[in-house]
N, CA, C and O atoms as CSV, one atom per row, in Angstrom:
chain,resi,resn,atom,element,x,y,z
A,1,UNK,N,N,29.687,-31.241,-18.504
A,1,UNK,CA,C,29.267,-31.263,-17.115
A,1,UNK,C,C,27.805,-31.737,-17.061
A,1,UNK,O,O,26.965,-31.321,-17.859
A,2,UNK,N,N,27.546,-32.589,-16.127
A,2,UNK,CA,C,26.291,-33.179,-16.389
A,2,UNK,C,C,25.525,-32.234,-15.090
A,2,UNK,O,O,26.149,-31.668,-14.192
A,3,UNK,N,N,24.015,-32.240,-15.264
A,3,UNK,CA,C,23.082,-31.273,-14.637
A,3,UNK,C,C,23.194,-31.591,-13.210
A,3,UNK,O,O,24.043,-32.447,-12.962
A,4,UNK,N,N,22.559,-31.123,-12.226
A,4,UNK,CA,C,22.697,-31.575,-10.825
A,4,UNK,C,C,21.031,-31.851,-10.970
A,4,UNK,O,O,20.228,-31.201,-11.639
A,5,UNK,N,N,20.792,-33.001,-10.142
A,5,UNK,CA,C,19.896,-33.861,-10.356
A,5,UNK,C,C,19.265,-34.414,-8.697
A,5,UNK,O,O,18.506,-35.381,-8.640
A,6,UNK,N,N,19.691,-33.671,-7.456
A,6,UNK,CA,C,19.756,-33.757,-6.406
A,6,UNK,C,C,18.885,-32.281,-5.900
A,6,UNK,O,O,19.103,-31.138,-6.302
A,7,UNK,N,N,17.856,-32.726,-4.903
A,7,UNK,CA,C,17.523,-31.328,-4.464
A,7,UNK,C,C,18.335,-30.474,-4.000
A,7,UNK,O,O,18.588,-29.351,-4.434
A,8,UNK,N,N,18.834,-31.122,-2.923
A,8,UNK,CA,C,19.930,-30.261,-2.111
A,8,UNK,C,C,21.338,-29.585,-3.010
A,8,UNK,O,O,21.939,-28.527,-2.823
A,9,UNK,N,N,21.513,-30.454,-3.829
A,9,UNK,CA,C,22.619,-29.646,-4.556
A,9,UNK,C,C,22.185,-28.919,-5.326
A,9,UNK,O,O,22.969,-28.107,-5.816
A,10,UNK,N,N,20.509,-28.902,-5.830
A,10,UNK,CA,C,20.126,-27.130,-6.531
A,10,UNK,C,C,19.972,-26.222,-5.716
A,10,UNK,O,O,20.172,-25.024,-5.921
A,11,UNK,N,N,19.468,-26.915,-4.369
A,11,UNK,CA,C,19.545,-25.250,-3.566
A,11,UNK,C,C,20.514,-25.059,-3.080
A,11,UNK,O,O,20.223,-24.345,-2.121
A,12,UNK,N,N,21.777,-25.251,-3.079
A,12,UNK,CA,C,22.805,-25.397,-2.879
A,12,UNK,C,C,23.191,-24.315,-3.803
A,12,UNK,O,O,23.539,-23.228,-3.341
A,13,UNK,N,N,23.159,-24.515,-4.988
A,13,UNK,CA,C,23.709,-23.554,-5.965
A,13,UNK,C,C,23.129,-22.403,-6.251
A,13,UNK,O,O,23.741,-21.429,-6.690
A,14,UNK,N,N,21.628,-22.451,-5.965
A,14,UNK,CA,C,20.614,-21.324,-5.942
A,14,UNK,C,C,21.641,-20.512,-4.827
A,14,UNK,O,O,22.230,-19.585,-5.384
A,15,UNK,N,N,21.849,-20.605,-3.938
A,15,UNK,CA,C,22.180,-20.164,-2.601
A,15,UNK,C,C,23.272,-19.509,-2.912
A,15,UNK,O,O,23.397,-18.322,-2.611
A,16,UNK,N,N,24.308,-20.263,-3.621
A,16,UNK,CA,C,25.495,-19.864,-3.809
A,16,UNK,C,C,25.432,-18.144,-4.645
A,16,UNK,O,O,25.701,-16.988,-4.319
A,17,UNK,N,N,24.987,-18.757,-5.682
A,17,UNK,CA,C,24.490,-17.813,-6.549
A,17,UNK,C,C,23.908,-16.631,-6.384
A,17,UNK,O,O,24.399,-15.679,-6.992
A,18,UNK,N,N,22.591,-16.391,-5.426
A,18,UNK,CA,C,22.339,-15.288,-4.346
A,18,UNK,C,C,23.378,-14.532,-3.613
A,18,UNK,O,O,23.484,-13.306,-3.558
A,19,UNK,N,N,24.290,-15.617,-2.940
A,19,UNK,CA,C,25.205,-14.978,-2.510
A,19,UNK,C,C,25.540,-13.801,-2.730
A,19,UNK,O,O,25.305,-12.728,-2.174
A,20,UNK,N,N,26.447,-14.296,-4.101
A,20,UNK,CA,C,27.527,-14.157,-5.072
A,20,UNK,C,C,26.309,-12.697,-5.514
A,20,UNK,O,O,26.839,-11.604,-5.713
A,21,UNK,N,N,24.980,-12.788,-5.616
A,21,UNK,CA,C,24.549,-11.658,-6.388
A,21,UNK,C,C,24.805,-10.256,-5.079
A,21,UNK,O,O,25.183,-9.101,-5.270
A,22,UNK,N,N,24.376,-11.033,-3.635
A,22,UNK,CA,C,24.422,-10.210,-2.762
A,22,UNK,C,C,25.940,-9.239,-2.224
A,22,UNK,O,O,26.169,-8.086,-1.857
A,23,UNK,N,N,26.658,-10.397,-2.429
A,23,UNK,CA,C,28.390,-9.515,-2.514
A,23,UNK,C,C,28.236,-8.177,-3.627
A,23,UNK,O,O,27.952,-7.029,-3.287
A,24,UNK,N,N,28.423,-8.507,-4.624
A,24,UNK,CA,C,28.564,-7.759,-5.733
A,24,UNK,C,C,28.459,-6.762,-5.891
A,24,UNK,O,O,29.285,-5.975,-6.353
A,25,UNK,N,N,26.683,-6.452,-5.293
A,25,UNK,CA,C,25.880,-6.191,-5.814
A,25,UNK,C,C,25.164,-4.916,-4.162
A,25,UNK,O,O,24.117,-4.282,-4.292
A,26,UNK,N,N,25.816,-4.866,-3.161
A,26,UNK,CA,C,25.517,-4.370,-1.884
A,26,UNK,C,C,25.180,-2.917,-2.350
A,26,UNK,O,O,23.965,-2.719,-2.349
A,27,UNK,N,N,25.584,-2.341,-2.564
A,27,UNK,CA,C,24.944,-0.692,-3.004
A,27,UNK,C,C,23.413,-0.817,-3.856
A,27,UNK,O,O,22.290,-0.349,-3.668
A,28,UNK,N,N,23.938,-1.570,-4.722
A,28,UNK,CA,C,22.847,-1.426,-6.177
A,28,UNK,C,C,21.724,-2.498,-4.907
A,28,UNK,O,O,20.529,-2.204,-4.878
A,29,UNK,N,N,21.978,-3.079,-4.435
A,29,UNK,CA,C,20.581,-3.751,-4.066
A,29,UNK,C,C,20.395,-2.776,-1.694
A,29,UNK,O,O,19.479,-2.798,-0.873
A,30,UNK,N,N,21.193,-2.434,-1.683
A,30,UNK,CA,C,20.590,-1.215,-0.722
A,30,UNK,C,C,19.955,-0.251,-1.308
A,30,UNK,O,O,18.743,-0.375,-1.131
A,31,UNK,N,N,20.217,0.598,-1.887
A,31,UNK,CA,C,19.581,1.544,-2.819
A,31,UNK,C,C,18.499,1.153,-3.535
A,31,UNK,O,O,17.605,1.916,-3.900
A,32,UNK,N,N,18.559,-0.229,-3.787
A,32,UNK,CA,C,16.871,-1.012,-4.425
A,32,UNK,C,C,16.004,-1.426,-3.440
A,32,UNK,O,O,14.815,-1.490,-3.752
A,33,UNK,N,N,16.375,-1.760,-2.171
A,33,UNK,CA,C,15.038,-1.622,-1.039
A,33,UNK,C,C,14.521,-0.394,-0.748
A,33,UNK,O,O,13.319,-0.260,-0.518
A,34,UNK,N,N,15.617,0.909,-0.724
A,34,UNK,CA,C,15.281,2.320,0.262
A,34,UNK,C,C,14.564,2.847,-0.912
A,34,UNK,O,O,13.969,3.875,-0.589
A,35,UNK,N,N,14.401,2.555,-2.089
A,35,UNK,CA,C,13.853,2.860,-3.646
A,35,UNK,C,C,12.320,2.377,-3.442
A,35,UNK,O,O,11.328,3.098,-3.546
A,36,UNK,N,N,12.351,0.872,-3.099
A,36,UNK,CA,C,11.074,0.182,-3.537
A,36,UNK,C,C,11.323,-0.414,-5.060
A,36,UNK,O,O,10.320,-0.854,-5.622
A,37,UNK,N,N,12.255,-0.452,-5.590
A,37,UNK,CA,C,12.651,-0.995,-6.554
A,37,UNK,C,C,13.908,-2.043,-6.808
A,37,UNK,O,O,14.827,-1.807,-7.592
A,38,UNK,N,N,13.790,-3.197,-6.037
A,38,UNK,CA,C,15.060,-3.977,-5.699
A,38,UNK,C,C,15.197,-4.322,-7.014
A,38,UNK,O,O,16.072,-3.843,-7.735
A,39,UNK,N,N,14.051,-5.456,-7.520
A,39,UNK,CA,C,13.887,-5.845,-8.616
A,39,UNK,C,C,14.297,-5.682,-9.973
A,39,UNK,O,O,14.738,-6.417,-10.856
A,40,UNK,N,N,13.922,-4.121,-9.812
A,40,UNK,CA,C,14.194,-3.216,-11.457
A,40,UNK,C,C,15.973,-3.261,-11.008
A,40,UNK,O,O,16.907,-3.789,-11.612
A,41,UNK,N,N,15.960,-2.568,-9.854
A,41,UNK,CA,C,17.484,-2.498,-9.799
A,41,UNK,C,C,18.770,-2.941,-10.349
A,41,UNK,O,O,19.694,-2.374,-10.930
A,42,UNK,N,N,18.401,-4.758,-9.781
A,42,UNK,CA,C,19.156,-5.525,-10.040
A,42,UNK,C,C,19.017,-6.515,-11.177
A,42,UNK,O,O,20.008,-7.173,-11.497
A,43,UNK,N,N,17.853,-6.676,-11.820
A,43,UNK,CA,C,17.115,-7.218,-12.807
A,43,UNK,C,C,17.915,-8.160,-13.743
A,43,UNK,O,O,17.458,-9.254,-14.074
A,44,UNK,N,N,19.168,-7.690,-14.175
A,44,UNK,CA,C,20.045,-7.984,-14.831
A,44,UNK,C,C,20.494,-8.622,-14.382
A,44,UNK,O,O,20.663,-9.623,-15.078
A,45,UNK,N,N,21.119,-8.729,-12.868
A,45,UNK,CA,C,22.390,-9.530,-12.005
A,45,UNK,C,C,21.120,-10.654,-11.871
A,45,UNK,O,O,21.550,-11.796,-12.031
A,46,UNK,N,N,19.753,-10.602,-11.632
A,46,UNK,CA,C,18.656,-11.829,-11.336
A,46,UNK,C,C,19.103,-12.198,-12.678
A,46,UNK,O,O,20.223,-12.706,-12.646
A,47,UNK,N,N,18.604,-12.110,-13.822
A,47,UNK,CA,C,19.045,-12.886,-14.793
A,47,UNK,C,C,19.892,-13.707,-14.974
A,47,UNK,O,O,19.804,-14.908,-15.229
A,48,UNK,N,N,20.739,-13.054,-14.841
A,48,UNK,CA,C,22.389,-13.609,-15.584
A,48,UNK,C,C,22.516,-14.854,-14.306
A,48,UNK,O,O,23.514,-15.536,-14.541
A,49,UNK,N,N,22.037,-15.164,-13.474
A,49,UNK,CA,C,22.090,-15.467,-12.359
A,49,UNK,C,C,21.494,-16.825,-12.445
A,49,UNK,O,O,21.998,-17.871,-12.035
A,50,UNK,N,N,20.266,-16.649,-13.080
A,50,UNK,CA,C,19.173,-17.180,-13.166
A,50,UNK,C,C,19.213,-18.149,-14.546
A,50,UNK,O,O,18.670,-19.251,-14.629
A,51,UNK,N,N,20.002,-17.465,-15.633
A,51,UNK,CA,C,20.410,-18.417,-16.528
A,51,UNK,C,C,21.792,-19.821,-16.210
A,51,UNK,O,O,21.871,-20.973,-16.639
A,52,UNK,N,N,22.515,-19.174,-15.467
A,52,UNK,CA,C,23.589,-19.865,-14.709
A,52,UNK,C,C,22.873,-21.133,-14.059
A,52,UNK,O,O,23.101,-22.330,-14.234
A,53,UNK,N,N,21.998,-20.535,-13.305
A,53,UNK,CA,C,21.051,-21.893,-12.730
A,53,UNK,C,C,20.385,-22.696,-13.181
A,53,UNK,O,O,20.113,-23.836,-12.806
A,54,UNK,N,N,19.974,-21.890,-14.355
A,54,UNK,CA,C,19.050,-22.780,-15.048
A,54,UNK,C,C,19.602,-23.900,-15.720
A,54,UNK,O,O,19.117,-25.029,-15.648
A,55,UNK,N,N,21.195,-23.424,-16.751
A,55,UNK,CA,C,21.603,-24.486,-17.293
A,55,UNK,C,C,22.557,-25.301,-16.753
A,55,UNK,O,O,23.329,-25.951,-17.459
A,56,UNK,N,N,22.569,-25.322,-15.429
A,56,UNK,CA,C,23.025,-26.520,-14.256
A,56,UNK,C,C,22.310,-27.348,-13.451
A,56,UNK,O,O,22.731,-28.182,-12.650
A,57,UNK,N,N,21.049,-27.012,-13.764
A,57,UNK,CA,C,19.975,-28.231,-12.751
A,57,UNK,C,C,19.282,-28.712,-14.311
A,57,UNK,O,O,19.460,-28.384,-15.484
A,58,UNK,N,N,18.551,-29.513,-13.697
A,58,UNK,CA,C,17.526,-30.844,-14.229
A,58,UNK,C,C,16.795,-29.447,-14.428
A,58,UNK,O,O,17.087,-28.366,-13.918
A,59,UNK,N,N,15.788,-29.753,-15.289
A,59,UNK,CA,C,14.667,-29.043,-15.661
A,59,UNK,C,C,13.524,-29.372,-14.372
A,59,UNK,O,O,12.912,-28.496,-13.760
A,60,UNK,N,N,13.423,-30.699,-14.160
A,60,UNK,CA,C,12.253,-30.464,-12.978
A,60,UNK,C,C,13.108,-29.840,-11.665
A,60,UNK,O,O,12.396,-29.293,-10.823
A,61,UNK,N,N,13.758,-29.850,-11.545
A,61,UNK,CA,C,14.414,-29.178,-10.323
A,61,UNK,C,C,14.494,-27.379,-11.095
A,61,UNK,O,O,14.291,-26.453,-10.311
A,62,UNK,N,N,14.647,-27.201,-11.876
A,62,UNK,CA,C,14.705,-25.857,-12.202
A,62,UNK,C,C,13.098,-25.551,-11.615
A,62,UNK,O,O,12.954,-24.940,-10.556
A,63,UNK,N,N,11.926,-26.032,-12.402
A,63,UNK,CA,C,10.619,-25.503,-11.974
A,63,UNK,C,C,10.066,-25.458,-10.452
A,63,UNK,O,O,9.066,-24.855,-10.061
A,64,UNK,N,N,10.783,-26.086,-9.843
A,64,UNK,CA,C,10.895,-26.171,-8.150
A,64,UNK,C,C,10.892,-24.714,-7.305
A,64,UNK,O,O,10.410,-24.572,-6.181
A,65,UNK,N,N,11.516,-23.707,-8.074
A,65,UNK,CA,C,11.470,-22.150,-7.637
A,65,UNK,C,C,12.690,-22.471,-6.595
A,65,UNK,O,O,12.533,-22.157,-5.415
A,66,UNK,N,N,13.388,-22.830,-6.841
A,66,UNK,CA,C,14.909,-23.012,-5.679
A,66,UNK,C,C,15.807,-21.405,-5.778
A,66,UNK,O,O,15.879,-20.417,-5.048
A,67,UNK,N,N,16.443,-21.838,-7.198
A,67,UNK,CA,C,16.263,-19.883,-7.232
A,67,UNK,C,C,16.065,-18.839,-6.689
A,67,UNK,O,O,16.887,-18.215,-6.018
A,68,UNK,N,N,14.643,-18.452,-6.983
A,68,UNK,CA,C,13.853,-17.072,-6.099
A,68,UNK,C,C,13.401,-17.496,-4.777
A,68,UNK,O,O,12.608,-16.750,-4.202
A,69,UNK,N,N,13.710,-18.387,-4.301
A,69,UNK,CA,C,13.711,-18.761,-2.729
A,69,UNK,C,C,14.695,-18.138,-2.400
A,69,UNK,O,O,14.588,-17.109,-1.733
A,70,UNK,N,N,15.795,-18.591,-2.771
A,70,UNK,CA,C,17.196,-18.138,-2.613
A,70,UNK,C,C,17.506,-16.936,-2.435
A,70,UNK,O,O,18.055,-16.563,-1.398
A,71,UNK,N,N,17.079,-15.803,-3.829
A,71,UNK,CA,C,16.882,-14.652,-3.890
A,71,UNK,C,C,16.287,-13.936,-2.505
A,71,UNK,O,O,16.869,-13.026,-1.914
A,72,UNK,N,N,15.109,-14.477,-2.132
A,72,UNK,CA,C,14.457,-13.906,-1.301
A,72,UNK,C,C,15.306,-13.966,0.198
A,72,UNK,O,O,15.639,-12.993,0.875
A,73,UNK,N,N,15.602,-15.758,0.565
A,73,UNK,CA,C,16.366,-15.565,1.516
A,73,UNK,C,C,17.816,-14.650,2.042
A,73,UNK,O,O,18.276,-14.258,3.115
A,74,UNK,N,N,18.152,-14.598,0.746
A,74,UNK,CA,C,19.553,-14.160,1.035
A,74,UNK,C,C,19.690,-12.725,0.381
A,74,UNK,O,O,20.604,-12.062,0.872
A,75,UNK,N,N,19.140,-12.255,-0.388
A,75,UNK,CA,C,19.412,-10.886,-0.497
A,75,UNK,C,C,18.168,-10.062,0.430
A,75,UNK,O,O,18.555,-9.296,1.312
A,76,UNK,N,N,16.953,-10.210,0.245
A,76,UNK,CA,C,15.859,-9.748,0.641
A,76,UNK,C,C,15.845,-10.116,2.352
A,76,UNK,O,O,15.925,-9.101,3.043
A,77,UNK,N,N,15.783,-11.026,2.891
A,77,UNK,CA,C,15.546,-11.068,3.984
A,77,UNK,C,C,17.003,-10.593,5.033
A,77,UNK,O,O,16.929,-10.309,6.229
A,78,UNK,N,N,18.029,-10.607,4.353
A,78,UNK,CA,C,19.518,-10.162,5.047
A,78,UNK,C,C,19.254,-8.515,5.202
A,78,UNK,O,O,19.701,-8.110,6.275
A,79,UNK,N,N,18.829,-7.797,4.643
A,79,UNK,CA,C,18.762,-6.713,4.351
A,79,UNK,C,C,17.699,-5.969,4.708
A,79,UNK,O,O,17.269,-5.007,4.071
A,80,UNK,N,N,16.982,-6.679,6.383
A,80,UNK,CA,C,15.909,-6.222,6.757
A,80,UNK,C,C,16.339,-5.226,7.521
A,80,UNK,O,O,15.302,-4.735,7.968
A,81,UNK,N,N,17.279,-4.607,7.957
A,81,UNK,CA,C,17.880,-3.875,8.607
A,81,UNK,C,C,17.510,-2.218,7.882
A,81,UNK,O,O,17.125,-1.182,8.423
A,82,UNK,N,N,17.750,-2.465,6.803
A,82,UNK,CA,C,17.502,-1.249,5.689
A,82,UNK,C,C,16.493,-0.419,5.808
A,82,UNK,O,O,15.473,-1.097,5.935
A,83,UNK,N,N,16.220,0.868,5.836
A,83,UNK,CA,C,15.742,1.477,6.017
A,83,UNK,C,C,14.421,1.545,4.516
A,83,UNK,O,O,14.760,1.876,3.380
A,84,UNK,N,N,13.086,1.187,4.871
A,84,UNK,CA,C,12.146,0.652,3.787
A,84,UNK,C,C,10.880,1.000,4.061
A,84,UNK,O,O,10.250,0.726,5.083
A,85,UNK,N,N,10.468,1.699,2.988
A,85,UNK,CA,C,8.663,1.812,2.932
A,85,UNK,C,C,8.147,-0.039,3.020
A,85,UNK,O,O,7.185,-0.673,3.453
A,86,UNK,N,N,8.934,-0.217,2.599
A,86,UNK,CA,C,8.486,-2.021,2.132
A,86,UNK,C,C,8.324,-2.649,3.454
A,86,UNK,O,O,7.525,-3.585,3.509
A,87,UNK,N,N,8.994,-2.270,4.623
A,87,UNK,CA,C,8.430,-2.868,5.889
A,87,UNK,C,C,8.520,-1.877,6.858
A,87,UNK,O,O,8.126,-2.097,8.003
């Protein structure tokens, strides 16, 4: 499989990928905002996540931060509802 080499199709997959962490992952990352510890929480599911991405984009598109954009949009900002010292 050759790398994706297109902006839009890395954040594309960043996105996907967030998703996919945010399904999964709905307790363990509610319980990581009302904590203050999303991060530690899920740390593992960011990884594994994060290696997936990594070895499907271009390397300069990897250093782009498409990823933890992603992260942020879609687990972190969906989940403003949550009850949080953090906001």
């Amino acid at each position: 499989m050759s790398l994706i080499e297109t902006e839009e199709a890395a954040r594309r997959l960043a996105r996907a990928i967030a998703s996919d962490l945010s399904l999964y992952n709905e307790d363990k990352i509610v319980q990581g905002i009302q904590r203050d510890d999303l991060f530690t929480a899920i740390h593992d599911e960011i990884e594994e996540g994060r290696t997936l991405y990594k070895s499907r984009v271009s390397p300069t598109l990897y250093g782009r931060n498409f990823y933890d954009r992603a992260l942020v949009d879609i687990i972190v900002k969906s989940k403003a509802s949550v009850k949080s010292k953090l906001w």
